[in-house]
C-alpha positions as a LaTeX table, in Angstrom:
\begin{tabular}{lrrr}
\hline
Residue & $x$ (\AA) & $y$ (\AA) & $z$ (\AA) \\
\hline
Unk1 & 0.00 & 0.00 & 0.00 \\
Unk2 & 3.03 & 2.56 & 0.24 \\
Unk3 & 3.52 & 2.46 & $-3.49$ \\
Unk4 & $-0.33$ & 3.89 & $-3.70$ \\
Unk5 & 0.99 & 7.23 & $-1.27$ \\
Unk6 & 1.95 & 9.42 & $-4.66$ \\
Unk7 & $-1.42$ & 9.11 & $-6.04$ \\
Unk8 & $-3.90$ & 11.78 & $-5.23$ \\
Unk9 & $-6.67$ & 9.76 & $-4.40$ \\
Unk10 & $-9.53$ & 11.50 & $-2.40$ \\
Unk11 & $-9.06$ & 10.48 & 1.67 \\
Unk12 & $-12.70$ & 11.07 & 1.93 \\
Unk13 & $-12.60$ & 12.81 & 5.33 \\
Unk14 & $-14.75$ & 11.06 & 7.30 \\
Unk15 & $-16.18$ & 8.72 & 4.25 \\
Unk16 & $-15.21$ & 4.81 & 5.14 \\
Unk17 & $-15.09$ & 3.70 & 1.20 \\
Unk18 & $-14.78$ & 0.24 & 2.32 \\
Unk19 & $-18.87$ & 0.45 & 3.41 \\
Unk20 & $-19.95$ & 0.19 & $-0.27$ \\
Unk21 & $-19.81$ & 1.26 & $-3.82$ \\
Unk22 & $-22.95$ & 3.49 & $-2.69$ \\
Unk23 & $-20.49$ & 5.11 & $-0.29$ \\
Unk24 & $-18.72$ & 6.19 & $-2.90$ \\
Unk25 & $-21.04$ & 7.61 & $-5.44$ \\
Unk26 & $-22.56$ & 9.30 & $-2.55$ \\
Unk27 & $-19.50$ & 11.53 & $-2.04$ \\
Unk28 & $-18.86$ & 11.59 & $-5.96$ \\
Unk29 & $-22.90$ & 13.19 & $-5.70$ \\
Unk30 & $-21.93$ & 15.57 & $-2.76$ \\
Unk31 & $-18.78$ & 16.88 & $-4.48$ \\
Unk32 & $-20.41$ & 17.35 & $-7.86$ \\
Unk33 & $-23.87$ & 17.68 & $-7.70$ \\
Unk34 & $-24.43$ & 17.42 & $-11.62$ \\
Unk35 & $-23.25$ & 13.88 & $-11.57$ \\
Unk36 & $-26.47$ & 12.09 & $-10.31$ \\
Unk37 & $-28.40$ & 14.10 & $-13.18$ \\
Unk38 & $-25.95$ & 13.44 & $-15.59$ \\
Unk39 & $-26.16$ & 10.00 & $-15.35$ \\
Unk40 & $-29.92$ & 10.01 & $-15.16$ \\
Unk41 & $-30.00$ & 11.74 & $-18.44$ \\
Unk42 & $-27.34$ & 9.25 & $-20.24$ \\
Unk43 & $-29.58$ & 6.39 & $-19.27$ \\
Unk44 & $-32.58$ & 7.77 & $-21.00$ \\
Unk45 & $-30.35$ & 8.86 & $-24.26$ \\
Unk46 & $-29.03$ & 5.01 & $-24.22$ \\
Unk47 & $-32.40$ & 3.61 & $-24.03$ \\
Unk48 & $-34.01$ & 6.71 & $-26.40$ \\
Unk49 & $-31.70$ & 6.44 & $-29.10$ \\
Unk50 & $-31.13$ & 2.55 & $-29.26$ \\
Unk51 & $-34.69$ & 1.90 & $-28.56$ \\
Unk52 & $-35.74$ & 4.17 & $-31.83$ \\
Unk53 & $-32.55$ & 2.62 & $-33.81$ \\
Unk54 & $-33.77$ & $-0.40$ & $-33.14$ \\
Unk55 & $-37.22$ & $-0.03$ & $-34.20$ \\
Unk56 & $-36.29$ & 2.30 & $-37.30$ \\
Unk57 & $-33.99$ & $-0.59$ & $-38.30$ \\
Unk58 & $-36.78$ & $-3.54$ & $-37.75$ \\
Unk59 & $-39.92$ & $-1.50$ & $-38.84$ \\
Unk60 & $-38.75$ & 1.11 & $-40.98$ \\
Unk61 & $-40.52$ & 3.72 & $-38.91$ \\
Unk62 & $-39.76$ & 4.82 & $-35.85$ \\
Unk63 & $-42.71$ & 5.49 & $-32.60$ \\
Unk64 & $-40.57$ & 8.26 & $-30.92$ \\
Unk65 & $-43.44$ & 9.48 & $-28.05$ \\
Unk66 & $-43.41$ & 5.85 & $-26.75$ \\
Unk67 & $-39.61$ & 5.50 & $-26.89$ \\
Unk68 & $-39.64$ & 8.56 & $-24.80$ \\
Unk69 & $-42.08$ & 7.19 & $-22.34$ \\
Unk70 & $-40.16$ & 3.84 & $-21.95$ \\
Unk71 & $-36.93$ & 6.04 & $-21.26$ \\
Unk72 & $-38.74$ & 8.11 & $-18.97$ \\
Unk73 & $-40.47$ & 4.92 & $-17.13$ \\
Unk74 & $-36.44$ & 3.30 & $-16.66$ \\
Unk75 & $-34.87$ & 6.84 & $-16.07$ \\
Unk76 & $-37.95$ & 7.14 & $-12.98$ \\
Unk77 & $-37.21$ & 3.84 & $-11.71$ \\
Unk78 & $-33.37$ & 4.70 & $-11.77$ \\
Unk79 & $-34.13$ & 7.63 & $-9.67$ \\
Unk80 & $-36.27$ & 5.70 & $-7.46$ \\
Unk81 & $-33.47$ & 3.09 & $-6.88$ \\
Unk82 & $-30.96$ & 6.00 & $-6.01$ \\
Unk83 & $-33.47$ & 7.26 & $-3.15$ \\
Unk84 & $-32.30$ & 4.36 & $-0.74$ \\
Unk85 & $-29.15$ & 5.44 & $-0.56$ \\
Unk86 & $-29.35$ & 8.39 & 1.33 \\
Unk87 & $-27.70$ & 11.32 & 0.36 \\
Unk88 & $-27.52$ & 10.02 & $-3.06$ \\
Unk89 & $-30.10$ & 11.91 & $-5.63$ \\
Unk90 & $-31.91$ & 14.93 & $-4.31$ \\
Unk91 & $-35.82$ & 15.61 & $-3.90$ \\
Unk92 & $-35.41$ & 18.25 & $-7.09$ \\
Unk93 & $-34.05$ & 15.85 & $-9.24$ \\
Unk94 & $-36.11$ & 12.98 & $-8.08$ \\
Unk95 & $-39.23$ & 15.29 & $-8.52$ \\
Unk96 & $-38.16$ & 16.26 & $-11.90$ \\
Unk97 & $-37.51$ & 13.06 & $-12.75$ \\
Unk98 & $-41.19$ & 12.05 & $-12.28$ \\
Unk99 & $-42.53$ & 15.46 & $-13.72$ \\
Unk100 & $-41.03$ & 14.67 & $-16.57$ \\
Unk101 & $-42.09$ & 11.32 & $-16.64$ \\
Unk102 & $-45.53$ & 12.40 & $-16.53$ \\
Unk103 & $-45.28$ & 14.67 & $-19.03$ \\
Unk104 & $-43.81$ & 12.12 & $-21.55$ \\
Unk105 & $-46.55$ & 9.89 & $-21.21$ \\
Unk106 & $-49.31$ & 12.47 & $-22.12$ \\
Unk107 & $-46.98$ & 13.16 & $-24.86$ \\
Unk108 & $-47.52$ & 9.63 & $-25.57$ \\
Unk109 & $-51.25$ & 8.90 & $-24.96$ \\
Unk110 & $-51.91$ & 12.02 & $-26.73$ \\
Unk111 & $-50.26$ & 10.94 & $-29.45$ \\
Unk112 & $-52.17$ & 7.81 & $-30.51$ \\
Unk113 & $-55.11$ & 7.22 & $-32.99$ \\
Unk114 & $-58.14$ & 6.60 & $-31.12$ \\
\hline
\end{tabular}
């Protein structure tokens, strides 16, 4: 462990990162706050954009209001997850999260032929 003194690796303070991995991204989350969000948002472009590459490439059209919804749905559930670690996502993200979940799915009933 000597050879690992000339890296600057974060002491943590306080923070015991042998608890957990969520012990970690919980201080990654209180150092930068944008991280949680950022992530959030790269999950629903992954699922977005494959989901409509998929279906462009199988169908030859693409349903983009339900492949918004379906991002929205997993990006709500990831920020649902993240609540039990505490300390981990805040209410305003969570609560944006499922605003805009909500509003997607409008969006997508809205959008189909009765």
């Amino acid at each position: 462990m000597i050879f690992l003194n000339h890296l600057n690796l974060p002491s943590g303070g306080s923070q015991n990162f042998s608890e957990g991995i969520d012990k970690i991204f919980v201080y990654v989350a209180q150092e930068i706050p944008i991280f949680i969000p950022m992530i959030l948002f790269a999950l629903f472009m992954i699922v977005f954009i494959s989901g409509i590459t998929l279906q462009r490439r199988n169908q030859g059209t693409q349903d983009t209001p339900m492949w918004a919804a379906i991002s929205m749905y997993t990006t709500s559930t990831a920020a649902l997850i993240m609540t039990l670690a505490d300390g981990l996502i805040n209410l305003f993200t969570l609560v944006t999260t499922l605003t805009i979940a909500i509003a997607v799915s409008i969006w997508f009933f809205m959008s189909k032929d009765s």
